[in-house]
TORPA-369382 format. One line per 3 residues: number of its first residue (from 1); their letters; for each residue x, y, z of N, C-alpha, C. Coordinates in steps of 0.2 Angstrom, whole numbers, padded with zeros to 4 digits, always signed. Layout:
! residues N
NUM = a = X Y Z X Y Z X Y Z; ...
//
This chain:
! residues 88
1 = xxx = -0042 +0101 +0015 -0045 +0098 +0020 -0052 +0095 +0018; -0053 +0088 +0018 -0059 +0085 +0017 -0063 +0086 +0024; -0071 +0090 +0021 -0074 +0091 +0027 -0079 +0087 +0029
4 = xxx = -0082 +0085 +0034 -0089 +0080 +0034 -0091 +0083 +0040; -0097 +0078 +0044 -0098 +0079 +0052 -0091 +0079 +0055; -0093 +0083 +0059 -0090 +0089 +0065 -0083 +0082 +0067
7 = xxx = -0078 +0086 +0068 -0073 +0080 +0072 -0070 +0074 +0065; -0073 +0076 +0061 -0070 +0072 +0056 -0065 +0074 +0050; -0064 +0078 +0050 -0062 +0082 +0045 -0054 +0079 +0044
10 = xxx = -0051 +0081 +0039 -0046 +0076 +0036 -0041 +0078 +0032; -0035 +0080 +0032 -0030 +0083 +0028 -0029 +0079 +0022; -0030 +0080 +0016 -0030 +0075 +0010 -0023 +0076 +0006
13 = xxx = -0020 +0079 +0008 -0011 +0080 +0007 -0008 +0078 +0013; -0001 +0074 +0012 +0002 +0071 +0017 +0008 +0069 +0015; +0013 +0067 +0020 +0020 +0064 +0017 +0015 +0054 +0016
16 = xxx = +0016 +0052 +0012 +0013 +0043 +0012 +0019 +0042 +0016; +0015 +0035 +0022 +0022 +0032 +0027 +0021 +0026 +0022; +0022 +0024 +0017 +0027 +0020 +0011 +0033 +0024 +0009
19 = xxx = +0030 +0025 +0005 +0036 +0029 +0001 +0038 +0035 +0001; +0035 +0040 +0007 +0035 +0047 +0009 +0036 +0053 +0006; +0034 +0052 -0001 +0032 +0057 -0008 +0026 +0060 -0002
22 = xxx = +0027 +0068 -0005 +0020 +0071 -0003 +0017 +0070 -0007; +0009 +0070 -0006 +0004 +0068 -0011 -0003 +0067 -0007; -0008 +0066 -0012 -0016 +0065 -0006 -0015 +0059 -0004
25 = xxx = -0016 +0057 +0004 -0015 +0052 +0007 -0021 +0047 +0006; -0023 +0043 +0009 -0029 +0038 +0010 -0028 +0033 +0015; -0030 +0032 +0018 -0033 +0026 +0023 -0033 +0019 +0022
28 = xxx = -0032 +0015 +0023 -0034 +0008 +0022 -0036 +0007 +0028; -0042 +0003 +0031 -0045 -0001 +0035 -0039 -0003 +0039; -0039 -0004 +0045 -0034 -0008 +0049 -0027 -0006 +0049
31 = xxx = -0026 -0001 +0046 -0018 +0003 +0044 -0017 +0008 +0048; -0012 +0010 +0051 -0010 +0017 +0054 -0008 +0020 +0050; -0001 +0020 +0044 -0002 +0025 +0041 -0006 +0026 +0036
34 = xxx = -0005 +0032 +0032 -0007 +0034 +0029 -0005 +0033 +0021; -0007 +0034 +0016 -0003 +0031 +0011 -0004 +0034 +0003; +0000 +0035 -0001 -0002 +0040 -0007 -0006 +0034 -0011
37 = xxx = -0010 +0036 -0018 -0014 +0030 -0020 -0012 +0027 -0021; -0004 +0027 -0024 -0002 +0019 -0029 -0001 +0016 -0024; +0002 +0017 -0019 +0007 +0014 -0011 -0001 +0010 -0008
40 = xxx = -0007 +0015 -0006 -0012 +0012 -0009 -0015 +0006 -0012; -0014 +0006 -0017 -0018 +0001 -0019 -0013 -0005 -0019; -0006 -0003 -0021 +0000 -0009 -0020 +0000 -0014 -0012
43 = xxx = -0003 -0009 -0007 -0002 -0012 +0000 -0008 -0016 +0001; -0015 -0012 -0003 -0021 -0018 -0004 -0020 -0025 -0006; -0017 -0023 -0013 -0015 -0028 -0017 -0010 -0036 -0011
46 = xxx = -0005 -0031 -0008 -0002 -0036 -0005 -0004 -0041 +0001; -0009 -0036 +0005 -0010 -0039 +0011 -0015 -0043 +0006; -0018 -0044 +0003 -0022 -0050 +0001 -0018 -0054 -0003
49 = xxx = -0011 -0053 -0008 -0009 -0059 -0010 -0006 -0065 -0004; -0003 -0059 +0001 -0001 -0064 +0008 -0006 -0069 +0011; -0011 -0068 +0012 -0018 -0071 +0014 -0020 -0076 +0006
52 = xxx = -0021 -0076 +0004 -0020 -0080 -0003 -0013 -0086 -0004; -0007 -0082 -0005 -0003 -0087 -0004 -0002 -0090 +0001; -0003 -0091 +0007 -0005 -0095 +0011 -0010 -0098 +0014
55 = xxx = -0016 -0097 +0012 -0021 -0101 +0008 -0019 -0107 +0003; -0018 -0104 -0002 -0014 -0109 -0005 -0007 -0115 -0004; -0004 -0111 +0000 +0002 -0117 +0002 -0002 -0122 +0008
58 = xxx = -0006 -0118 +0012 -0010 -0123 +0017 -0012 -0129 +0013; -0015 -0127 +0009 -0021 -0133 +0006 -0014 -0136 -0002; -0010 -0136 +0000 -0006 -0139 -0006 -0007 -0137 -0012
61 = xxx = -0009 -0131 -0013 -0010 -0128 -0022 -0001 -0125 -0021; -0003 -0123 -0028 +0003 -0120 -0032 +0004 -0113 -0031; +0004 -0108 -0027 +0004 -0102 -0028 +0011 -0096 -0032
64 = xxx = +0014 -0099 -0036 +0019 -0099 -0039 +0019 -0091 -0044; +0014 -0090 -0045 +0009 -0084 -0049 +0009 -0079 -0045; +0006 -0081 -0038 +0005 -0075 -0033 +0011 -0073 -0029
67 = xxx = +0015 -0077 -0029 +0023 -0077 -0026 +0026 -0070 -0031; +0026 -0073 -0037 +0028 -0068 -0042 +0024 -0062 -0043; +0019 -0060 -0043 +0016 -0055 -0042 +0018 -0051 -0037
70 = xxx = +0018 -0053 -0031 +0021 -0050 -0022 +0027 -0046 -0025; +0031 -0051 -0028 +0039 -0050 -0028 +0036 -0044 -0032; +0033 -0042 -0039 +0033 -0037 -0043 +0029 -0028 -0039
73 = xxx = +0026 -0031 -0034 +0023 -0027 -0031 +0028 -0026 -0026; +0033 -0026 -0022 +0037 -0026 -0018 +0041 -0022 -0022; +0043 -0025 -0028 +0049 -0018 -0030 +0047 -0013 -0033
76 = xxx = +0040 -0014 -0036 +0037 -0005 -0038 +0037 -0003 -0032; +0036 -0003 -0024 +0032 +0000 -0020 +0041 +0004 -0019; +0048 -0002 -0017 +0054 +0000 -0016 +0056 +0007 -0022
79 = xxx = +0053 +0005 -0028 +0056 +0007 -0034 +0055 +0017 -0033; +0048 +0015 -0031 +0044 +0023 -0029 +0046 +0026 -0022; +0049 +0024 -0017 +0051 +0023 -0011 +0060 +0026 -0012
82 = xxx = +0065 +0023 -0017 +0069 +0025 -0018 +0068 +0033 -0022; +0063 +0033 -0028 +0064 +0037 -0030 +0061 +0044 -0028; +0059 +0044 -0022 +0055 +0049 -0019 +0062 +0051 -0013
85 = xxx = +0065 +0050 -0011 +0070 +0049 -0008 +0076 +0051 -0012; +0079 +0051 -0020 +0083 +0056 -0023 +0081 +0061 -0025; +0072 +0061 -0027 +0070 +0067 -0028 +0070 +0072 -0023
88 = x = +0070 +0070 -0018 +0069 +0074 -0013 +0062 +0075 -0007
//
């Protein structure tokens, strides 16, 4: 349990609501769940390539780079999501 001022304290083990491996959890800003670090930083990653590729398609650029990147970050996140799920 992470400790701080009173009321705050914080279990740093958790099942992640991505892929639902038990692991140390983390927070994102504006997120409900909870999340292990890769699922973490994959889900930062994406919420900002969304906000980018469409920026980009707004103003008529090519976002063809960041579309593909999404895609690749989508199936790591599925790939560890299934694999936590046969492992158990």
């Amino acid at each position: 349990m992470l400790s701080g001022p009173k009321g705050t304290e914080q279990d740093l083990i958790g099942r992640c609501g991505v892929c639902g491996r038990i692991s140390e959890i983390f927070e994102l800003p504006g997120r409900f769940e909870a999340c292990c670090l890769e699922c973490s930083a994959d889900l930062a990653a994406a919420i900002l390539l969304t906000t980018e590729i469409d920026a980009a398609t707004l103003a008529g650029r090519n976002a063809e780079g960041m579309v593909a990147e999404f895609g690749a970050i989508s199936e790591r996140m599925l790939q560890r999501s299934q694999s936590a799920e046969i492992g158990g």
